[in-house]
C-alpha positions in Angstrom: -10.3 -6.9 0.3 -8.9 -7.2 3.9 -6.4 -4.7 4.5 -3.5 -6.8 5.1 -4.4 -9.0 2.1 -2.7 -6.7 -0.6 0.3 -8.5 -2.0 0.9 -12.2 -4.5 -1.7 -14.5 -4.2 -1.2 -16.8 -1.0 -1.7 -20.5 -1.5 -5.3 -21.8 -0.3 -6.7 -24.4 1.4 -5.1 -27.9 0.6 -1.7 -28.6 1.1 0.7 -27.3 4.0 -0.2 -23.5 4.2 3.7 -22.5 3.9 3.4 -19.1 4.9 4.0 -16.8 1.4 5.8 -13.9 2.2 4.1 -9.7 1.6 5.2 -8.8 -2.1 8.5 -6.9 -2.2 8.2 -3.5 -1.6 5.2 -3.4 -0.3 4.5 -1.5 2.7 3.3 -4.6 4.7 6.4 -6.4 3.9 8.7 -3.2 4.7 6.4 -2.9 8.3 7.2 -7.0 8.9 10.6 -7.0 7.8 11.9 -5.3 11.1 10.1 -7.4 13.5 12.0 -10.0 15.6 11.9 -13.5 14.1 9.9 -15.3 16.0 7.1 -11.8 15.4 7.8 -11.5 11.2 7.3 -15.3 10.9 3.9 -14.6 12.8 2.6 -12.4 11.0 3.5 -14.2 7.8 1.2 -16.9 9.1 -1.7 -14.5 9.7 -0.7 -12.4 6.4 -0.7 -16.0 4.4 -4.4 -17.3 6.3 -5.1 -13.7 5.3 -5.0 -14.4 1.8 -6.6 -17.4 1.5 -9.5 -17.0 2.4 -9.4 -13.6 0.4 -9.0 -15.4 -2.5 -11.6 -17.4 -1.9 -14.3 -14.2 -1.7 -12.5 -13.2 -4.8 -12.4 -16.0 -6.8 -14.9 -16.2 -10.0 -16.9 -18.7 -10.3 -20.3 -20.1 -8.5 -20.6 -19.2 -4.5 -21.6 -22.7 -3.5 -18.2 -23.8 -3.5 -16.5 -21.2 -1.9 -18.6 -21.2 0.9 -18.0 -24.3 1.4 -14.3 -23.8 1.3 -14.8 -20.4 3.5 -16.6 -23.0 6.2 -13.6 -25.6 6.0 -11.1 -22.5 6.9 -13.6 -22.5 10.1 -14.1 -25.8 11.0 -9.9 -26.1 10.6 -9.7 -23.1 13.2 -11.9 -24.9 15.2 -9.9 -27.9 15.0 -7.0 -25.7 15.6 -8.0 -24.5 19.3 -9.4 -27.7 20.0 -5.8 -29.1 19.5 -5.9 -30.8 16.3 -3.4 -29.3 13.6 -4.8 -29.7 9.9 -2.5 -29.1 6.8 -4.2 -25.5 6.1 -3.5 -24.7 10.0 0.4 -25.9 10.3 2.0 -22.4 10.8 -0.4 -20.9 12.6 0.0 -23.7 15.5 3.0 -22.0 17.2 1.8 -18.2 16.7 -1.4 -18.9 18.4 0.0 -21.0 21.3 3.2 -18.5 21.4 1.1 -15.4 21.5 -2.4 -15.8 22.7 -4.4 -15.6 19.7 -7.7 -15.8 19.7 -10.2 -18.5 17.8 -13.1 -15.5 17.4 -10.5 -13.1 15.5 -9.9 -15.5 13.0 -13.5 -16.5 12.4 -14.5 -12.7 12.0 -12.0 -12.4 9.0 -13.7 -15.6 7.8 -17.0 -14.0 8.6 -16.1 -11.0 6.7 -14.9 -12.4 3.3 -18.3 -14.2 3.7 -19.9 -11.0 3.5 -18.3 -10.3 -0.3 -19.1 -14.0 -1.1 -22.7 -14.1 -0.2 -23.9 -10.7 -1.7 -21.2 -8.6 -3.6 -21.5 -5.2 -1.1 -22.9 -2.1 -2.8 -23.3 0.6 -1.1 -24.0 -0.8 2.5 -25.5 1.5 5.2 -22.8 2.6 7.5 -23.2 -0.1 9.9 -23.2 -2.9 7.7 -19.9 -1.1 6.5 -18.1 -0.4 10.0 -19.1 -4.1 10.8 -17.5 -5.6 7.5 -14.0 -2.9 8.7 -14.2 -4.3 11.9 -13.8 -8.4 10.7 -11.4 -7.6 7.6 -9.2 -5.2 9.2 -9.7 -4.8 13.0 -10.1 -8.7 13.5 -6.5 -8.7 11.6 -5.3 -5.6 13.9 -6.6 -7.4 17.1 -4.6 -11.0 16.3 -1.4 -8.7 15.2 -1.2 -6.5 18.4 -0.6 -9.4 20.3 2.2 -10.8 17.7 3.8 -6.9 18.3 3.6 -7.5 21.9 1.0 -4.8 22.7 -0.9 -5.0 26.0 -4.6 -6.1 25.5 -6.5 -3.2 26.2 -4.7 -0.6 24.5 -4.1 -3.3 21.8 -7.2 -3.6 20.8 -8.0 0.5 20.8 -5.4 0.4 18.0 -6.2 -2.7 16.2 -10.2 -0.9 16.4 -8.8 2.2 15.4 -5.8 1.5 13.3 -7.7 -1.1 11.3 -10.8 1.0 9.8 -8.2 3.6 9.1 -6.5 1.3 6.4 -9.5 -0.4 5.7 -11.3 3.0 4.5 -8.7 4.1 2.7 -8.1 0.6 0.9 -11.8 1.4 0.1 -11.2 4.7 -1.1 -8.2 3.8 -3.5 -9.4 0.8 -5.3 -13.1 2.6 -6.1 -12.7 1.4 -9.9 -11.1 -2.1 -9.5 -14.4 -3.0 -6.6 -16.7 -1.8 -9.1 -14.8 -3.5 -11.9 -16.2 -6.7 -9.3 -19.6 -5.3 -9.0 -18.9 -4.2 -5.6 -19.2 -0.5 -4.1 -17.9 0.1 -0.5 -19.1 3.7 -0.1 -21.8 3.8 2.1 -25.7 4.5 1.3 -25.8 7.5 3.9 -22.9 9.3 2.2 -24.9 9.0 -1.5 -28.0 10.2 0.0 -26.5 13.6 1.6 -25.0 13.9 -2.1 -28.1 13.5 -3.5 -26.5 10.3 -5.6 -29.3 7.4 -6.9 -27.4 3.9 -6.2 -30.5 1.8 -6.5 -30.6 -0.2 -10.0 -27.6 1.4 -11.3 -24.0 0.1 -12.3 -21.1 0.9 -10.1 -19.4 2.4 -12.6 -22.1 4.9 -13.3 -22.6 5.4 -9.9 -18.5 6.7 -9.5 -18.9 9.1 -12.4 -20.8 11.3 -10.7 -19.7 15.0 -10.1 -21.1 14.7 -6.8 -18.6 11.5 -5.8 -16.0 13.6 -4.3 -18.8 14.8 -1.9 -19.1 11.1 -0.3 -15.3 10.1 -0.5 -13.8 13.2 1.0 -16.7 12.5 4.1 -15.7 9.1 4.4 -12.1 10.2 4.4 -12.3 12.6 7.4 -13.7 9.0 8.9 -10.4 7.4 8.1 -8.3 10.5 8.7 -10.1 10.5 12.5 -9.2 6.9 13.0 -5.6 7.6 12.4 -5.6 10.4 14.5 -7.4 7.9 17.2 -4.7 5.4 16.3 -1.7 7.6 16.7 -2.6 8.7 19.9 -2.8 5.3 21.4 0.1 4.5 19.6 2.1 7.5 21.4 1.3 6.2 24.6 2.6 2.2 24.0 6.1 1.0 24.0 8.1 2.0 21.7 9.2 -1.5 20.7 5.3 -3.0 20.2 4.3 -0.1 17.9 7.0 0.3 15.1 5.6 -2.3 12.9 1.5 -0.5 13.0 4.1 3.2 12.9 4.9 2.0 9.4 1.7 0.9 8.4 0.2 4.2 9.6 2.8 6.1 7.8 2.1 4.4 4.1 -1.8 4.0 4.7 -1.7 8.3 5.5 0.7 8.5 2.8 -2.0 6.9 0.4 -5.2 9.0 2.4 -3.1 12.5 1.7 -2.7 11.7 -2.3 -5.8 10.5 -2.6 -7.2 14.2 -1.4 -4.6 15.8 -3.1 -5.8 14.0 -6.5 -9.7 14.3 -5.7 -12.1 11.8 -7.3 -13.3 12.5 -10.6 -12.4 10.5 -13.7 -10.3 9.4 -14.6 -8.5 8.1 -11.3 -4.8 7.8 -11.3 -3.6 5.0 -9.4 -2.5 6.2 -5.9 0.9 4.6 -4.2 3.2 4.6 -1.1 5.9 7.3 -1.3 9.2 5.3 -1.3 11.0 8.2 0.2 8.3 8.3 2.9 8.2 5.0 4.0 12.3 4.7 4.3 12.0 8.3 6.6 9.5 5.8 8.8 12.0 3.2 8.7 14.7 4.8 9.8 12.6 6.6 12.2 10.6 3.7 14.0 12.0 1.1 12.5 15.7 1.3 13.9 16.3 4.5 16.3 
């Protein structure tokens, strides 16, 4: 469930990796859309890698082959940086020369869908959690700083920063579909302060306890500290290199704030972007 990964289903490994664009609407394809050319077709690379191997964690089905088609994804990386361009790897050529990506960014994503493959995550301590943040959403921050044009060091700070922030709140809104999977993100420290039992039970018995709301509202003052982090760094960059992560932050908050505002005990609404939100971002960091 990468943070960036939200959106149609990508094409995976196979044929030309033509990259598929963000769904409409969304607020990663509203952040893309007002990047320069050479930037948006970028991050549509990244966004459509993204997805593959995604769905790949995702897919049903026995784990044997989708490791195996997580570890092509690396060797073809590999292949990538050693100068060899596979099928799966085509549009990714020119971002990576163009902008300086880095081979170890794209094998943490890899390395974190692995981590949903191997053992469906329930209720990881917090630094098996932080760890699996930092490869499916920072690792994804880190290669898109440089597509935005963001210096290195402070790049990073917000792709560290920035990244967990979505990440937790992706984990906090989709509670019921993970568990629907098997899978529960919330982490074992918060259910112990909360006095929750995890071991041997369901997911879905797990969330519909009274005492829930006592571990989601602690892990979002996490995310809500990360975006504070993130905004700061983001105050102090170019204007230019930041309006694509402004947007993001903007929807992602959006999201956090409803979610607090809505509380969780079931039944859960479905949480989304304010339209009227994300156009005031636009038209504030996206074209002023």
């Amino acid at each position: 469930m990468a943070a960036l990964a939200n959106g149609a289903p990508a094409q995976t490994r196979g044929g030309a990796a033509t990259p598929e664009l963000p769904a409409a609407g969304s607020s990663f394809y509203t952040a893309m859309r007002i990047l320069p050319a050479k930037r948006r077709d970028a991050m549509y690379a990244v966004y459509a890698f993204c997805r593959a191997v995604d769905d790949i964690a995702d897919e049903e089905g026995p784990r044997g082959p989708r490791r195996e088609a997580l570890n092509r994804w690396r060797e073809d990386i590999d292949l990538l940086f050693q100068g060899t361009v596979q099928a799966s790897t085509t549009d990714l050529a020119e971002p990576t020369r163009r902008f300086g990506l880095r081979r170890g960014d794209f094998h943490a994503i890899i390395d974190g869908m692995a981590m949903d493959l191997e053992a469906d995550l329930f209720a990881p301590d917090w630094e098996t959690l932080d760890l699996y943040c930092d490869r499916v959403a920072s690792a994804v921050g880190r290669l898109s700083v440089r597509i935005f044009g963001m210096e290195a060091e402070p790049g990073d700070a917000l792709a560290y920063h920035l990244g967990r922030a979505l990440q937790l709140t992706n984990i906090l809104r989709d509670v019921d579909e993970d568990a629907a999977r098997g899978r529960l993100y919330l982490p074992r420290e918060g259910f112990q302060r909360a006095g929750i039992a995890i071991d041997g039970r369901r997911a879905e018995d797990v969330l519909s306890e009274p005492a829930l709301q006592k571990v989601c509202e602690e892990l979002a003052g996490r995310a809500m500290d990360h975006f504070v982090h993130a905004d700061r760094i983001m105050g102090d960059a170019p204007r230019a290199a930041v309006r694509a992560p402004r947007l993001m932050e903007v929807a992602y908050r959006d999201i956090l704030r409803k979610l607090k505002a809505r509380g969780w005990a079931p039944p859960r609404t479905r949480v989304g972007v304010s339209k009227l939100r994300l156009l005031g971002a636009v038209l504030r960091y996206g074209i002023l």
